[in-house]
KOLGU-4560 file (N, C-alpha, C; in nm, 3 decimals, padded with zeros to 5 digits):
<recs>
<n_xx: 00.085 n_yy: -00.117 n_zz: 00.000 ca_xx: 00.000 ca_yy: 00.000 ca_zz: 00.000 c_xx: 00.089 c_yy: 00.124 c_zz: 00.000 mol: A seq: 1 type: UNK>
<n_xx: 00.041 n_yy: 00.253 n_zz: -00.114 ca_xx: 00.166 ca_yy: 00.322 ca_zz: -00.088 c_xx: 00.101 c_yy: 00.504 c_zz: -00.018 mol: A seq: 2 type: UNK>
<n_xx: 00.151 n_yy: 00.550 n_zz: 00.074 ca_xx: 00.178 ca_yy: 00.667 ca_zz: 00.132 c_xx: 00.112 c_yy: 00.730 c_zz: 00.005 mol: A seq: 3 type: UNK>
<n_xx: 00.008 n_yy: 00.794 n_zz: 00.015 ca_xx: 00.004 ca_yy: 00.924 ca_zz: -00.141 c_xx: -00.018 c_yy: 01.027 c_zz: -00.067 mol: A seq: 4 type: UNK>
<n_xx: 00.072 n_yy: 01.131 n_zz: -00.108 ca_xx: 00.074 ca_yy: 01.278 ca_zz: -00.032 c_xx: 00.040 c_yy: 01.416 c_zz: -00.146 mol: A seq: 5 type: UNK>
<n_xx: -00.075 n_yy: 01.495 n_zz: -00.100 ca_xx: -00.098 ca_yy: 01.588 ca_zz: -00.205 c_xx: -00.020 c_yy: 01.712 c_zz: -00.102 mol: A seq: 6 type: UNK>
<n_xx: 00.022 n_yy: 01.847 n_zz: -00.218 ca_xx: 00.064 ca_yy: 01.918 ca_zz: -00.171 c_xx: -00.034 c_yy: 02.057 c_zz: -00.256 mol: A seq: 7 type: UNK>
<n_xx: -00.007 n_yy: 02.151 n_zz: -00.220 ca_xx: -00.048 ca_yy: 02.299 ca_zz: -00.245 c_xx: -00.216 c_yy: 02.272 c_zz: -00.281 mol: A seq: 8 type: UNK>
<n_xx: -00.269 n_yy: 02.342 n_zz: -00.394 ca_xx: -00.328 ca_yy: 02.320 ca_zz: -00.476 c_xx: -00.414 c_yy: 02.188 c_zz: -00.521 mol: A seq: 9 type: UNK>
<n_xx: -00.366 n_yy: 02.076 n_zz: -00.498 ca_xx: -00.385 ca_yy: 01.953 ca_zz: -00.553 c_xx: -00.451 c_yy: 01.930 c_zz: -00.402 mol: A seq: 10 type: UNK>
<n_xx: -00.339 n_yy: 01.915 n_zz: -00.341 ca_xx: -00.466 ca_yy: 01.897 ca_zz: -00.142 c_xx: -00.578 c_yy: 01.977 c_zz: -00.114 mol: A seq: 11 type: UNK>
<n_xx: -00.581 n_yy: 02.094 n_zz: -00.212 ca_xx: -00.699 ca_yy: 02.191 ca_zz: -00.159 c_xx: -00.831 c_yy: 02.123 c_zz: -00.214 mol: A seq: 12 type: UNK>
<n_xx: -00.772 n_yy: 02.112 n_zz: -00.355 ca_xx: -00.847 ca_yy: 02.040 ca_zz: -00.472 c_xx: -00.924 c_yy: 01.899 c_zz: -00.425 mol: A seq: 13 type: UNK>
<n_xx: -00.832 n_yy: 01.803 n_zz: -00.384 ca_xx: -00.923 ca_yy: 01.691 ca_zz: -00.317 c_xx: -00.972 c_yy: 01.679 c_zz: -00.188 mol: A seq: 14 type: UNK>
<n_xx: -00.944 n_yy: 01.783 n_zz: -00.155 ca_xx: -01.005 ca_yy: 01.791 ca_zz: 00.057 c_xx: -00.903 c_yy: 01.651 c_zz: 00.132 mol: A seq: 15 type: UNK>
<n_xx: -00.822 n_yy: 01.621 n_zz: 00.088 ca_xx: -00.709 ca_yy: 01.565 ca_zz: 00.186 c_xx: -00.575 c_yy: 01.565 c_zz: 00.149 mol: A seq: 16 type: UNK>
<n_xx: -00.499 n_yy: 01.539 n_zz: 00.213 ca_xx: -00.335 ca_yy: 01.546 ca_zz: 00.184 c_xx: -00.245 c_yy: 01.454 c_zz: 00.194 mol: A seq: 17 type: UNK>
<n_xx: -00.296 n_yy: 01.373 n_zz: 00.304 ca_xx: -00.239 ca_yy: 01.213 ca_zz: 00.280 c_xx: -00.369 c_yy: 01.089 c_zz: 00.285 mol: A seq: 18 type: UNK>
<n_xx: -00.295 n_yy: 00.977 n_zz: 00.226 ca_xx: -00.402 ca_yy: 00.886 ca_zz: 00.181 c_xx: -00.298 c_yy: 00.737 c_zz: 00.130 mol: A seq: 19 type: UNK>
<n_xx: -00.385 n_yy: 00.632 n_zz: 00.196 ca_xx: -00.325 ca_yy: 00.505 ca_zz: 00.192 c_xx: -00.324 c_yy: 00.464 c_zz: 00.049 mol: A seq: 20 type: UNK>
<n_xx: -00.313 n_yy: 00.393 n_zz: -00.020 ca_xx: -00.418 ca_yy: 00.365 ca_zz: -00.160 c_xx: -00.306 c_yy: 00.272 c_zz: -00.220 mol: A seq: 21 type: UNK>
<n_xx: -00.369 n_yy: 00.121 n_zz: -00.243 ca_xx: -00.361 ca_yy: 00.010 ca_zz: -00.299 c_xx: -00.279 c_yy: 00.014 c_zz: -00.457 mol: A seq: 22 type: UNK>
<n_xx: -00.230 n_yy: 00.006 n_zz: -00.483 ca_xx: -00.159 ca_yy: 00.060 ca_zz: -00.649 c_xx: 00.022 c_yy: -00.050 c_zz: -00.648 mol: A seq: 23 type: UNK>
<n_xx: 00.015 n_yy: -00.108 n_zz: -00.764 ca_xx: 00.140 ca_yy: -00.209 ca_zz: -00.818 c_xx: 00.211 c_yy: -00.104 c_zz: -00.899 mol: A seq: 24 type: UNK>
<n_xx: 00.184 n_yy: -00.001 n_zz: -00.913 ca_xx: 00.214 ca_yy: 00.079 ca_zz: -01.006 c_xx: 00.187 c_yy: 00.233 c_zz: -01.036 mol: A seq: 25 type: UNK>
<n_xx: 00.220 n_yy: 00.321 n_zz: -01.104 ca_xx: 00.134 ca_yy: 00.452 ca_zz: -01.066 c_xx: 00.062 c_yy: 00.512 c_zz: -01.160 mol: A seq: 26 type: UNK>
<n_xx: 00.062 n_yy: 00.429 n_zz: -01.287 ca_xx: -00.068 ca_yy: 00.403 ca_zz: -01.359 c_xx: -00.170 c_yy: 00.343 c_zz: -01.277 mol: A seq: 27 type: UNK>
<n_xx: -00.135 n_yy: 00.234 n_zz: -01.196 ca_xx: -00.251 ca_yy: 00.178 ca_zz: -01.116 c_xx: -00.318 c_yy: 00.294 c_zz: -01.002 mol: A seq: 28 type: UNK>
<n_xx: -00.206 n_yy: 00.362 n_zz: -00.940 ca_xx: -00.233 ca_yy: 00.494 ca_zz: -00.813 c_xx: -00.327 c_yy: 00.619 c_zz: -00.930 mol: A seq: 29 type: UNK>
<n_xx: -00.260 n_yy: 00.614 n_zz: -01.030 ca_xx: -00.350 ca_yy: 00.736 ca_zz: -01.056 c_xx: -00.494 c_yy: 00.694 c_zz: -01.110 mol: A seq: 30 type: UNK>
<n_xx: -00.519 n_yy: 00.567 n_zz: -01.189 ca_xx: -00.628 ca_yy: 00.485 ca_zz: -01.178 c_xx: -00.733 c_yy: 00.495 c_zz: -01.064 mol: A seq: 31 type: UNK>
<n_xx: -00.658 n_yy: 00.471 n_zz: -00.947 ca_xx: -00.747 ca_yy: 00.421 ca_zz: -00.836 c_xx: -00.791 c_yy: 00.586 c_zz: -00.794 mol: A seq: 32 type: UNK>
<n_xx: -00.705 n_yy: 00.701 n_zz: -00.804 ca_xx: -00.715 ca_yy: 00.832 ca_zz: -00.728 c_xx: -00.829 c_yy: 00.904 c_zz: -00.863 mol: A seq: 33 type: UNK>
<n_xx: -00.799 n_yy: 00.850 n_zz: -00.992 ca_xx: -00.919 ca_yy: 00.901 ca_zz: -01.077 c_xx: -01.084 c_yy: 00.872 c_zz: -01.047 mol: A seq: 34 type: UNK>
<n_xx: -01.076 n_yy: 00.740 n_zz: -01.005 ca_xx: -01.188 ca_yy: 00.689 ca_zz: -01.023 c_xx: -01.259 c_yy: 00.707 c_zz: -00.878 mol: A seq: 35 type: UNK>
<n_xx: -01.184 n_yy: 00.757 n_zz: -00.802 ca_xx: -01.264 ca_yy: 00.835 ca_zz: -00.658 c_xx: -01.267 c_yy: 00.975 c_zz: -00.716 mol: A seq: 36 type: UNK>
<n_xx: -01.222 n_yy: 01.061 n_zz: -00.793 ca_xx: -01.258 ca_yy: 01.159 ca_zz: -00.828 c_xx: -01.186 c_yy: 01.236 c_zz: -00.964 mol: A seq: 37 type: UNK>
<n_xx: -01.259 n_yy: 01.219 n_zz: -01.029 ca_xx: -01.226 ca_yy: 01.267 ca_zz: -01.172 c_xx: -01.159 c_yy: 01.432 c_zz: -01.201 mol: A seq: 38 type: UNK>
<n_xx: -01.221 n_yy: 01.507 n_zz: -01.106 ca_xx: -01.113 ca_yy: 01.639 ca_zz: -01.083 c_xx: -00.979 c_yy: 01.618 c_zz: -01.074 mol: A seq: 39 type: UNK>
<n_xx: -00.993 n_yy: 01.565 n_zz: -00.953 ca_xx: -00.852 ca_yy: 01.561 ca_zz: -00.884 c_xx: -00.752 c_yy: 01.461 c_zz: -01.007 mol: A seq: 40 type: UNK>
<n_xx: -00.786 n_yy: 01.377 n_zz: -01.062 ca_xx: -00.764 ca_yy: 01.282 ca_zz: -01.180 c_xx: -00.704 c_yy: 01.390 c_zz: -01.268 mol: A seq: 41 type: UNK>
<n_xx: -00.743 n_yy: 01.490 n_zz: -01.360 ca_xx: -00.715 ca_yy: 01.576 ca_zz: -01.437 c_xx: -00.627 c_yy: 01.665 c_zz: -01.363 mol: A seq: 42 type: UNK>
<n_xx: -00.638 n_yy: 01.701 n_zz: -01.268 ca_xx: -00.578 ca_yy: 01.859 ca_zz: -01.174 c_xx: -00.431 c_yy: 01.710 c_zz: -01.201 mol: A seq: 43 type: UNK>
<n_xx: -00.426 n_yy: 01.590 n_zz: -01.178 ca_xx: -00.307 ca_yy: 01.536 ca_zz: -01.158 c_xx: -00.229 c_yy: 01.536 c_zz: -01.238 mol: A seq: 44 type: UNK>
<n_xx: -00.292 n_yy: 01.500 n_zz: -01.396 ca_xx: -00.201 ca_yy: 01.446 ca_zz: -01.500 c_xx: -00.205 c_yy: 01.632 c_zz: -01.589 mol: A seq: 45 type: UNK>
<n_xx: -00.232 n_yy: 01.732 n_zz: -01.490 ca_xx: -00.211 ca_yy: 01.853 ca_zz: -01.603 c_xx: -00.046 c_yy: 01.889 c_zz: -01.586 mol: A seq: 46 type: UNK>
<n_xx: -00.013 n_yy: 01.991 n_zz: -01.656 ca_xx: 00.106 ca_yy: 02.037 ca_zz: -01.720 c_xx: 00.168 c_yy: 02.118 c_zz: -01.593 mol: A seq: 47 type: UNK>
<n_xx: 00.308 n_yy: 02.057 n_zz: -01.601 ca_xx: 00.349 ca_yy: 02.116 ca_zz: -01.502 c_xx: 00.395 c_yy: 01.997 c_zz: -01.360 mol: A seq: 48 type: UNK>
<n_xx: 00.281 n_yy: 01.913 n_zz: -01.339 ca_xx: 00.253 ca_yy: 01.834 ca_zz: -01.202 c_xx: 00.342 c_yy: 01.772 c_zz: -01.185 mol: A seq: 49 type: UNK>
<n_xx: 00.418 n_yy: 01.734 n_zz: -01.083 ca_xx: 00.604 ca_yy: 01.624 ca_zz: -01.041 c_xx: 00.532 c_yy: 01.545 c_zz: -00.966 mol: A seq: 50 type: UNK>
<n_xx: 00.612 n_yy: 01.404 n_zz: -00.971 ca_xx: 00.567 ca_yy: 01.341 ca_zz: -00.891 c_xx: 00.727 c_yy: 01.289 c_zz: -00.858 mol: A seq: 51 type: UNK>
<n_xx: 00.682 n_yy: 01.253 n_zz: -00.684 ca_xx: 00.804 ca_yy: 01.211 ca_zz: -00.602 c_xx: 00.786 c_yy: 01.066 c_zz: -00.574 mol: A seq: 52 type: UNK>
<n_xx: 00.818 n_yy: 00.948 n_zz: -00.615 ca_xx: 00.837 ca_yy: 00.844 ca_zz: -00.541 c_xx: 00.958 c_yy: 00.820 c_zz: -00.411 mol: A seq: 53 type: UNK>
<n_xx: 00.951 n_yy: 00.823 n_zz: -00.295 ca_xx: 01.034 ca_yy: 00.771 ca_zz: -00.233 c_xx: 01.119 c_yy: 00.943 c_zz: -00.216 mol: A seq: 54 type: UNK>
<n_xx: 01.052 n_yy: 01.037 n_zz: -00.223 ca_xx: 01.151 ca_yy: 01.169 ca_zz: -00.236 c_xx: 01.247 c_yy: 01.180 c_zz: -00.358 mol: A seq: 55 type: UNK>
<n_xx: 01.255 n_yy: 01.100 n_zz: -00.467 ca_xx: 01.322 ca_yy: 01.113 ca_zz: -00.580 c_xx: 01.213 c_yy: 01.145 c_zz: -00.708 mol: A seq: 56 type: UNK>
<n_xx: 01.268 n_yy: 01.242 n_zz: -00.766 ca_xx: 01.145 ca_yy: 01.283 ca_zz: -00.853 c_xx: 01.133 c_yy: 01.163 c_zz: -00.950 mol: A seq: 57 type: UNK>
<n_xx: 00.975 n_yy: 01.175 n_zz: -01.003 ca_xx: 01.027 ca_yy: 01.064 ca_zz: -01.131 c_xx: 00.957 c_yy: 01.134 c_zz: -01.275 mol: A seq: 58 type: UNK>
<n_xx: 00.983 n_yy: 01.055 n_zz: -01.370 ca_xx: 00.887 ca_yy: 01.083 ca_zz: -01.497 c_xx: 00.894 c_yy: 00.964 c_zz: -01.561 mol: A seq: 59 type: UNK>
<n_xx: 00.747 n_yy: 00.954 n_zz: -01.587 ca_xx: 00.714 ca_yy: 00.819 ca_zz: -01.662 c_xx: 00.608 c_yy: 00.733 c_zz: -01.561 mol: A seq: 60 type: UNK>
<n_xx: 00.636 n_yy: 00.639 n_zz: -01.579 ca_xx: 00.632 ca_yy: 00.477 ca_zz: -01.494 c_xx: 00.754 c_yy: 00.500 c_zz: -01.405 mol: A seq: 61 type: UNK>
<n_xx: 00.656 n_yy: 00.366 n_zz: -01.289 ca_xx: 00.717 ca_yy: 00.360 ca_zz: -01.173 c_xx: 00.652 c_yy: 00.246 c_zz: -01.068 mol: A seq: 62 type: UNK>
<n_xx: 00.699 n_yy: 00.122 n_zz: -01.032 ca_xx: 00.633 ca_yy: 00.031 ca_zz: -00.955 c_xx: 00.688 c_yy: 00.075 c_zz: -00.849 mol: A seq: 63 type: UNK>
<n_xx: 00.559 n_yy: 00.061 n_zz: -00.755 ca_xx: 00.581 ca_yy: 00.134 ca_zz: -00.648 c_xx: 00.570 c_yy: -00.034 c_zz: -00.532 mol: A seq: 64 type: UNK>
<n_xx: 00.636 n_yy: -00.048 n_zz: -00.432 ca_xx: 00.669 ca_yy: -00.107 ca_zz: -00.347 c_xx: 00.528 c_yy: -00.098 c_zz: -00.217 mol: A seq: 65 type: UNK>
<n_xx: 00.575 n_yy: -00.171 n_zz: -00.123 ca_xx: 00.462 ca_yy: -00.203 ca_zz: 00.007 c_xx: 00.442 c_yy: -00.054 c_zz: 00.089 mol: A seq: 66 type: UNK>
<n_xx: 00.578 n_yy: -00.023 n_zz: 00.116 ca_xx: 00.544 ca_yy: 00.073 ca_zz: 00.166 c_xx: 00.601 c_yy: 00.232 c_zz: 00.088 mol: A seq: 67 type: UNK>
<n_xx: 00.607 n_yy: 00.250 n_zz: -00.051 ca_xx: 00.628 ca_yy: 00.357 ca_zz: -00.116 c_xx: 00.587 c_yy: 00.466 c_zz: -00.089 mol: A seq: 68 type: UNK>
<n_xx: 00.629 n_yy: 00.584 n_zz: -00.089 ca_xx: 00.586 ca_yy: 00.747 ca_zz: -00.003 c_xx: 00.570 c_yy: 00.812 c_zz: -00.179 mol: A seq: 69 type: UNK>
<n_xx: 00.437 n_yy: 00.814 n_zz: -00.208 ca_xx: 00.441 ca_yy: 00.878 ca_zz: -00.359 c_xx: 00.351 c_yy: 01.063 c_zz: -00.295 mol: A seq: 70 type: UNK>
<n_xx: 00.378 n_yy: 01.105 n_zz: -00.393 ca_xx: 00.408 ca_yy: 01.235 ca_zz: -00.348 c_xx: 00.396 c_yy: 01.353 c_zz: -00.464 mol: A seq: 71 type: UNK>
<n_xx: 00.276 n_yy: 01.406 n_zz: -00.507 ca_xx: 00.262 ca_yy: 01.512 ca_zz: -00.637 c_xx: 00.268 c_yy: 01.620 c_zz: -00.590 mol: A seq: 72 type: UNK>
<n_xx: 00.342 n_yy: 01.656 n_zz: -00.641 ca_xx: 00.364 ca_yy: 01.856 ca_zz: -00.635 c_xx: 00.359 c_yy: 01.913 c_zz: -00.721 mol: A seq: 73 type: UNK>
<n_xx: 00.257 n_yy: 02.016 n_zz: -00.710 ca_xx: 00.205 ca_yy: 02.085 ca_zz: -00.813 c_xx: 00.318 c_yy: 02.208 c_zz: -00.870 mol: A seq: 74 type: UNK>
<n_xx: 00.255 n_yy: 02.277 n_zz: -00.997 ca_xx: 00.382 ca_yy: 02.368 ca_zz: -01.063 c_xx: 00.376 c_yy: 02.460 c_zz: -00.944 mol: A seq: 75 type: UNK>
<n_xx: 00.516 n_yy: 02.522 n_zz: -00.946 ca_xx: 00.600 ca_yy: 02.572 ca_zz: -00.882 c_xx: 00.644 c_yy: 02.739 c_zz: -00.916 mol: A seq: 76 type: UNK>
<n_xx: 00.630 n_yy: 02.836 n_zz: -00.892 ca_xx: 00.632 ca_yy: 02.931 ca_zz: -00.958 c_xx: 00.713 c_yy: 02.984 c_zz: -00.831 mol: A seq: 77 type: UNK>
<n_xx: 00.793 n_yy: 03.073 n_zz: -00.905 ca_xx: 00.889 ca_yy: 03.152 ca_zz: -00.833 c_xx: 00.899 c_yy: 03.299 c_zz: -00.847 mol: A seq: 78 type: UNK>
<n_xx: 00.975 n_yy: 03.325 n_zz: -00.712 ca_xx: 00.950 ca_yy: 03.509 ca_zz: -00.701 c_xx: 01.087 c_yy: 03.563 c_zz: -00.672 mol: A seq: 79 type: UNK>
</recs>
């Protein structure tokens, strides 16, 4: 089961910030996080969005382990 942690924007967006959720994979995590809510589904895969497995960023695919800490952070804008 892996750790899913929303940050900024994306936590406001689904009304929580951490969340257990069943996933072999993170096609399977974003599967399972779409189909509880189709916003948050889109707000995930838009332009811009990082995702952290394990605190290492990734892109692409990614099998995620028993206890994996996955982790989206939304774009980032600087001042």
């Amino acid at each position: 089961m892996a750790r899913v942690l929303l940050f900024g924007r994306l936590a406001d967006q689904a009304g929580w910030r951490e969340r257990n959720v069943e996933a072999a994979d993170l096609a399977g995590l974003r599967g399972v996080l779409t189909a509880d809510d189709a916003a948050l589904g889109e707000a995930l895969a838009g332009p811009g969005v990082q995702i952290a497995v394990d605190k290492v960023l990734v892109r692409g695919e990614a099998v995620l382990a028993v206890h994996t800490e996955v982790a989206f952070l939304p774009p980032m804008s600087g001042g």
